[in-house]
Backbone bond lengths (Angstrom), bond angles and torsions (degrees), N, CA, C in turn:
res aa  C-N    CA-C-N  psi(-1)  N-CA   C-N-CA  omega(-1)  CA-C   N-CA-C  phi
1 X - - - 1.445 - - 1.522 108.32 -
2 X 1.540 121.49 151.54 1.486 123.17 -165.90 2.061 79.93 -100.26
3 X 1.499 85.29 120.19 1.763 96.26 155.01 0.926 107.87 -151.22
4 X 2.035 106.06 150.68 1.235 128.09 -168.93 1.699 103.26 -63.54
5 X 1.449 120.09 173.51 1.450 142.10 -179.40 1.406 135.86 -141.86
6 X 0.714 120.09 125.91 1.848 110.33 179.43 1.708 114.76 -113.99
7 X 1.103 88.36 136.59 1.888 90.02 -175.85 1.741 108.48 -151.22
8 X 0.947 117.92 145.77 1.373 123.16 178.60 1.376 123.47 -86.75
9 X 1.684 114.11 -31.62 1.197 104.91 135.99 1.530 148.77 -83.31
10 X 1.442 112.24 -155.72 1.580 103.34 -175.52 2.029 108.08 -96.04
11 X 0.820 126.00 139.92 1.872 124.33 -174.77 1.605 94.68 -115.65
12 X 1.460 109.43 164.01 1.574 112.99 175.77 1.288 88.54 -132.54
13 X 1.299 93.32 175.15 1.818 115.63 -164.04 1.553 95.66 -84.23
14 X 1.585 121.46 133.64 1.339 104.30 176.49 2.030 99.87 98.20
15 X 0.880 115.04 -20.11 2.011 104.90 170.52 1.442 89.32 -79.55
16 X 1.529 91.34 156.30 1.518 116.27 171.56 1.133 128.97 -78.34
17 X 1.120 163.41 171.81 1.306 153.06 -177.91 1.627 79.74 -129.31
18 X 1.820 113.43 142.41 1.355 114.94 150.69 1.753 114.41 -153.37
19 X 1.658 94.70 154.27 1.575 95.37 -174.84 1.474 84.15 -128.09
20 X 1.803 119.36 135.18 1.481 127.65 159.36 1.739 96.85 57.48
21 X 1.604 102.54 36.75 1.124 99.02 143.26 2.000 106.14 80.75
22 X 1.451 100.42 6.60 1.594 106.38 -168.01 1.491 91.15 -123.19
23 X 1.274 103.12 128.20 1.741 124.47 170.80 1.883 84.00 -61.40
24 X 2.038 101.13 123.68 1.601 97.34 170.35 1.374 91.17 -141.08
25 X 1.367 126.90 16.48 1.164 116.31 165.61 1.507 108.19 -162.01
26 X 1.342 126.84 -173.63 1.867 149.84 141.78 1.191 102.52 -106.87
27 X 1.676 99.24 162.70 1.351 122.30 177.23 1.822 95.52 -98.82
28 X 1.236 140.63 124.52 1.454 121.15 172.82 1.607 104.59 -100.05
29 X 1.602 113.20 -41.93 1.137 116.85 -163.65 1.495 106.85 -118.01
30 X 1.877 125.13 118.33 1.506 104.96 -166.52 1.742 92.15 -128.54
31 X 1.226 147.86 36.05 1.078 148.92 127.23 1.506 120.11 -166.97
32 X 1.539 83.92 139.42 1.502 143.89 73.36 1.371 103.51 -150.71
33 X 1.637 125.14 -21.51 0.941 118.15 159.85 1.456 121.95 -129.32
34 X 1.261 135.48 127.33 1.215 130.82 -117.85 1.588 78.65 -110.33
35 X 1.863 110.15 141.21 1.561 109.02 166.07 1.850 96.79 -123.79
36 X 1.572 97.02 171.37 1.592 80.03 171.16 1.981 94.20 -150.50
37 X 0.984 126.75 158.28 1.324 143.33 172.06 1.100 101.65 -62.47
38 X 1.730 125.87 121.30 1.491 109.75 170.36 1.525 127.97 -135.12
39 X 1.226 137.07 128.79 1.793 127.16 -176.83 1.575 104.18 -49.62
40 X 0.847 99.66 131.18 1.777 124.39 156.21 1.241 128.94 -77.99
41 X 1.478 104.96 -32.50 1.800 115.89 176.98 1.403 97.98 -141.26
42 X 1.516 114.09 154.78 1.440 135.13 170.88 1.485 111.05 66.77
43 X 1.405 122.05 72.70 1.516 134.48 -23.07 1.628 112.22 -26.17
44 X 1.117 106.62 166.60 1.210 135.56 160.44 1.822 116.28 -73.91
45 X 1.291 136.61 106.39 1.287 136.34 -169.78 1.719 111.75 -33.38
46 X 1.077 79.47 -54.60 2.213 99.81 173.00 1.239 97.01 -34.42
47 X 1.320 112.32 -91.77 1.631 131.26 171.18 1.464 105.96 22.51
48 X 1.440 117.27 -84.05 1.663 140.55 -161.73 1.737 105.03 -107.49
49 X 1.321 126.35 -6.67 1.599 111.10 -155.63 1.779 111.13 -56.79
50 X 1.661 90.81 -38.81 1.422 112.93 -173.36 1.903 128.70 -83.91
51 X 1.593 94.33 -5.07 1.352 129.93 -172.93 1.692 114.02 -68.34
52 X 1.463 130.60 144.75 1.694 118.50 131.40 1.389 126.16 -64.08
53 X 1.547 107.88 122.14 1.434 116.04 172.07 1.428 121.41 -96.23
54 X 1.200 122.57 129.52 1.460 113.63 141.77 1.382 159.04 -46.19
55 X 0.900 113.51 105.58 1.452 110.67 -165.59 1.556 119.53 -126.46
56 X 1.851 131.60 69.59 0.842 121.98 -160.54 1.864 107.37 83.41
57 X 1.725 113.10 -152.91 1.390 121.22 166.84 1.304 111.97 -67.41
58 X 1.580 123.04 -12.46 1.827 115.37 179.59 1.308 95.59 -112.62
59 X 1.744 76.98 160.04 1.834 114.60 169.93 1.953 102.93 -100.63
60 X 1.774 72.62 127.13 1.732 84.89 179.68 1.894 113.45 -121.71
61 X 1.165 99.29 146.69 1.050 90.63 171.64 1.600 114.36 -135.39
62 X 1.387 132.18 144.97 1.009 158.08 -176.99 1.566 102.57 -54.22
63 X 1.458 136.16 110.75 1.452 128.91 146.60 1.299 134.97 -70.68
64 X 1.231 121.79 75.97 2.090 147.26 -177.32 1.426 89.59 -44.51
65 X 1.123 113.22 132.63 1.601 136.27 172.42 1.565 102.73 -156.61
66 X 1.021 104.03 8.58 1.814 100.93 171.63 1.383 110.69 -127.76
């Protein structure tokens, strides 16, 4: 699923998103407002929604609107 992200640093199109070390997403879109492709299952969405992610040298985090 395409969801928005917030990060304090800068992300490029194409970094991985990871939680516990598991590729759970891409970055597709990294300005001006950055979106990224994300698993729904295996993790479990729950799992990380509310979490800091990794992504490369930045911390990302997921914007929950659902």
């Amino acid at each position: 699923k395409l969801i928005p992200i917030k990060t304090e640093t800068e992300v490029k199109i194409g970094d991985e998103i990871k939680y516990n070390n598991i590729v759970i997403g891409k970055v597709l879109i990294d300005k001006p407002y950055p979106f990224a492709l994300i698993k729904l299952f295996d993790p479990d969405f729950s799992d990380f929604k509310d979490k800091e992610l990794n992504c490369g040298n930045a911390k990302v985090k997921i914007i929950n609107n659902y």
